[in-house]
Structure formats: C-alpha cells, structure tokens
C-alpha positions in Angstrom: -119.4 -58.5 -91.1 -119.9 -55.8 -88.2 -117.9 -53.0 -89.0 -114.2 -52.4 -86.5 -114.6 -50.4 -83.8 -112.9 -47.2 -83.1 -110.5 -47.3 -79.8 -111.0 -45.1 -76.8 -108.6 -43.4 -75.4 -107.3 -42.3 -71.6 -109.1 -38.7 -70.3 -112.2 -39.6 -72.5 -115.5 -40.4 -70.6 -116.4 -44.2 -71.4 -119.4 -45.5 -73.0 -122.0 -46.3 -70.9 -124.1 -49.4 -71.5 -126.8 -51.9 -69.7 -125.8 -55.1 -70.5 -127.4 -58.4 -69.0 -125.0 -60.5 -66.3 -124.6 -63.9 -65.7 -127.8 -64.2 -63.8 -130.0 -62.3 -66.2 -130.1 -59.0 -64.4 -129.5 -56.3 -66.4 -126.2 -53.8 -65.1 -125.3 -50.8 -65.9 -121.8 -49.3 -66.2 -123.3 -46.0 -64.6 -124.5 -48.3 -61.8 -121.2 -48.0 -60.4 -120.0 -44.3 -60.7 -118.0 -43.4 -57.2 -115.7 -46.7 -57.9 -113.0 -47.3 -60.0 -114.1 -50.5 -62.6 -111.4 -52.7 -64.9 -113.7 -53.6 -68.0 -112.1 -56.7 -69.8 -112.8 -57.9 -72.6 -113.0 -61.6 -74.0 -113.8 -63.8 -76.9 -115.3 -66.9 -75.7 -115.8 -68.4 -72.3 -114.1 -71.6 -72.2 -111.7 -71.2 -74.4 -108.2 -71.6 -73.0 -107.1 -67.6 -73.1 -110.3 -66.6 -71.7 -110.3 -69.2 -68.8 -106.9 -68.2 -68.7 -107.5 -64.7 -67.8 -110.9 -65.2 -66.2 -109.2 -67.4 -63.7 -106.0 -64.8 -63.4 -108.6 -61.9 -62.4 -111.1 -64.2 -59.9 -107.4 -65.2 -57.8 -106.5 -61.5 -58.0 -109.9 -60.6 -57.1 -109.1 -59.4 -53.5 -106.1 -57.2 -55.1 -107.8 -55.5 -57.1 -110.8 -54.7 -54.8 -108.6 -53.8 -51.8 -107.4 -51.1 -53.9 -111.2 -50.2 -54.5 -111.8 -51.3 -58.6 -114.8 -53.8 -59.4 -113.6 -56.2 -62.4 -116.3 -56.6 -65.1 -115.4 -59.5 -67.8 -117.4 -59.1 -71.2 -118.1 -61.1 -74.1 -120.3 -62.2 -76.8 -121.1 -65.5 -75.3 -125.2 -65.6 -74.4 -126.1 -65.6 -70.5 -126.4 -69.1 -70.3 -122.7 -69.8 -71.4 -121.7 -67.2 -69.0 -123.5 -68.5 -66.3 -122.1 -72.0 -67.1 -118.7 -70.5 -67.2 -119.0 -68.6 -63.6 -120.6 -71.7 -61.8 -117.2 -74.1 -63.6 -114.6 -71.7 -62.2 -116.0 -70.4 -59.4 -115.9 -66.6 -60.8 -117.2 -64.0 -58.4 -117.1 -60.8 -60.5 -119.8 -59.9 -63.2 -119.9 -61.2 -66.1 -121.9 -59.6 -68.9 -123.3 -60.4 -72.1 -122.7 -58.3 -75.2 -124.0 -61.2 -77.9 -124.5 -58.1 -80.5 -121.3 -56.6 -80.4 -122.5 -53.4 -79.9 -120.6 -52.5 -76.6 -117.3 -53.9 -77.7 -118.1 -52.0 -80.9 -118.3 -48.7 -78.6 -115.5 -49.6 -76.7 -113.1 -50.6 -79.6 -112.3 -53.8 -78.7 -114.2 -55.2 -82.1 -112.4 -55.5 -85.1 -110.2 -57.4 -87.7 -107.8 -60.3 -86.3 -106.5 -63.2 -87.4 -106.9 -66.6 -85.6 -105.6 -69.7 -86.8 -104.5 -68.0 -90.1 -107.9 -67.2 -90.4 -108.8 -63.5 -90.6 -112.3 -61.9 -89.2 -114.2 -59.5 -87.3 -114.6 -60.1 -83.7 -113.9 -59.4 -80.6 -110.5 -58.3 -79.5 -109.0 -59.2 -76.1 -109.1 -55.4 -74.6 -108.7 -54.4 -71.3 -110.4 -50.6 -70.2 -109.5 -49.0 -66.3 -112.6 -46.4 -65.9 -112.3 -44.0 -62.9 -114.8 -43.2 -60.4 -116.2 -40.6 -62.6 -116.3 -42.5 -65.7 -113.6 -41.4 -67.6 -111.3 -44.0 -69.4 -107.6 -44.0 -67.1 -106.1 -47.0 -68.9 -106.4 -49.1 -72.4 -104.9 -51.4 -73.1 -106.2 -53.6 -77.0 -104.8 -57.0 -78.5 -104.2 -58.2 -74.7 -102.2 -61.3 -74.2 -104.0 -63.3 -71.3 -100.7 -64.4 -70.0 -99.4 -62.5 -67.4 -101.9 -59.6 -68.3 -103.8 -59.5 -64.7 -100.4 -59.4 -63.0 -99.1 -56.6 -65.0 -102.3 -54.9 -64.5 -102.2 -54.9 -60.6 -98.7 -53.5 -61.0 -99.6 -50.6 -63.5 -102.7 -49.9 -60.8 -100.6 -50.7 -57.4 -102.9 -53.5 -56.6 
C-alpha cells in the first residue's frame, strides 16, 4: 500500500506538478499562475460519484470561469479512460492523469477509506481552490459529490 498523504492547508503554496491530460499533453499547475484554479479530485471516471461531480462542474463550467477559476479534475485513471470519459460526457475542462498517486499523495487527498465495508488506500474525493499566485485559498477532503459544485460556487461567489 502507498502510504496516506498529509493534507494541505489554506495560506500554504500548492504543490506544483506536470501531469498528462486527457489528450496526452503534459500540463503544468505553474502553467496557469495569474488565474485562480479549483483542483478536484476523483476516484474513477465512470463511476456514479465521479460522473456525478464531473457532470456538476462541466454545467457549472461558465460559473466558475465568469468569476475567472479554471477547473482541473484529477484521478488515477490512465489517459485513455480519461479521454473516453471527456468524449462520453462532453467535459470541456482538463482532465489529468495521476495513475501513481504521487500528486494526490502531495496534495493529501490519498489515504485510508472505506468503500463497501472494505477499507484501503486510495484516492480521496478532495477538492483544492489555488489563487493566482499559487497558494492554497480553500480545502475541502472526504467531498460528497452531491451538491458539492453548488456549494462550491456559493463559498467562491460564482
């Protein structure tokens, strides 16, 4: 098992990382200093919670970017699954793959949870704001995908 994670917390500066997207282009989160980024978190594309949420922040999309944040979705899926999983609901933010942990890891959203009475390591449904300079404004760990994107744009004003 990969070792948990420890969280961050708001007023730190946030990992960077290059991580390949959905196309197989590698992206940086430094790539996008000057703009205010929403770095979620997911398990597994196609799995009801993560298409859940996915779908919650692609009909929110134009929210969030009127108030001037980029939405990056993560996960351990490889960059095929992620491509497959953009293309089937039609998701126009970046997706990135993180397939050895290492990000989440850095991030703290990796660590022991239970699942069907079944505990593990893995990744943990997490939800980071990063301000235009890179520090972390906002965590938020154990996310419930329910609701979460709507609560989101009312903690940010979007």
């Amino acid at each position: 098992m990969i070792n948990s994670s420890e969280e961050l917390e708001a007023g730190r500066p946030a990992p960077d990382f290059t991580l390949t997207d959905a196309s197989g282009a590698p992206r940086s989160l430094s790539e996008l200093r000057g703009t205010p980024v929403i770095v979620y978190f997911y398990p597994a594309a196609f799995t009801p919670g993560c298409t859940t949420e996915a779908c919650d922040f692609r009909d929110n999309l134009a929210s969030f970017q009127g108030a001037g944040y980029a939405v990056l979705g993560i996960s351990p899926d490889p960059v095929s699954k992620l491509a497959e999983f953009a293309a089937a609901e039609q998701l126009p933010f970046t997706l990135l793959s993180d397939e050895s942990a290492e990000v989440a890891r850095a991030w703290g959203a990796w660590g022991q949870k239970t699942v069907n009475g079944r505990t593990f390591d893995g990744l943990i449904r997490s939800t980071v704001v990063v301000d235009a300079e890179g520090r972390v404004l906002s965590v938020e760990y154990n996310v419930d995908p329910h609701g979460h994107v709507a609560r989101l744009r009312e903690a940010l004003g979007a």
